[in-house]
N, C-alpha and C positions, 0 to 999 in steps of 0.2 A: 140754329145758331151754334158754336160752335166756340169751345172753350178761349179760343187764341182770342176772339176779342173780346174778353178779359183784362184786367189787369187788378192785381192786390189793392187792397184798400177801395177798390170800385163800389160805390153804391150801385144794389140790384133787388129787383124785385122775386121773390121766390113762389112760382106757381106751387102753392099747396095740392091742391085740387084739383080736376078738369072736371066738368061735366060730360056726359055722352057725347053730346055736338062738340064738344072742344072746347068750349070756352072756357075762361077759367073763373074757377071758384071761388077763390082766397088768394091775394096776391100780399105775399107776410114779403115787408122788409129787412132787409139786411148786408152785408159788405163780403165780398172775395177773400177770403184767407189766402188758398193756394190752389193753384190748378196743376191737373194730370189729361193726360190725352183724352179721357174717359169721363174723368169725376171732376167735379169744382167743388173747394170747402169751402161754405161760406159760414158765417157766424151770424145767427139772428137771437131776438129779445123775443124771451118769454113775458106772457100776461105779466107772471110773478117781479120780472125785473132782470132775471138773470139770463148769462148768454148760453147758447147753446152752440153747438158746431154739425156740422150736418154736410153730409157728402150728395151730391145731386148732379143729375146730369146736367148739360150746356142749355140742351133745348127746352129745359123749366126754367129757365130764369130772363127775363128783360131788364134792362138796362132802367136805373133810375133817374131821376132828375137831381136827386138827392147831391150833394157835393161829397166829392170820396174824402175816406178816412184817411188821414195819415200812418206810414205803418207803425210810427211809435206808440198809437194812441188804440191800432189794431192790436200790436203786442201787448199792451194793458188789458185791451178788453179780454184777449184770450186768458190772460193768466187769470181773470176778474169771473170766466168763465164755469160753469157746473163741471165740465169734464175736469177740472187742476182741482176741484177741491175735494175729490174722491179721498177720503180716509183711507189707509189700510186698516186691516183688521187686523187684530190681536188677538193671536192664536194662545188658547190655554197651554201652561206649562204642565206636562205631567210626569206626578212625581213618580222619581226610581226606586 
């Protein structure tokens, strides 16, 4: 399968896992952020609650049944997401 059919806000299902025979292991939920020729972000829910972003190829993911997210509600979720809430760090001052 193949990123083009895609589209943002898409509900998908993300092969975690395969087994040897192929079949899959873990099928984690979650929606299309943005796609590239190569990669698709999608954004899925950790146990914890929080979102996560994650770059995966086309041929791990199937389509869900799920109804897609709107993008304004996808932009919430990203900003709501683990990656935006990285701190910087503060570097000690030293004196001269």
């Amino acid at each position: 399968m193949r990123s083009t059919h895609f589209t943002a806000g898409q509900a998908i299902f993300w092969i975690a896992r395969v087994t040897k025979t192929g079949e899959a292991r873990y099928r984690i939920p979650g929606y299309v952020v943005t796609m590239t020729p190569k990669r698709v972000a999608i954004l899925i829910q950790q146990r914890n609650g929080r979102g996560v972003l994650r770059h995966v190829t086309a041929k791990r993911l199937t389509p869900s049944h799920f109804a897609p997210l709107p993008l304004s509600t996808l932009g919430q979720a990203m900003a709501d997401s683990q990656l935006h809430k990285v701190r910087r760090r503060r570097t000690a001052k030293v004196p001269s």
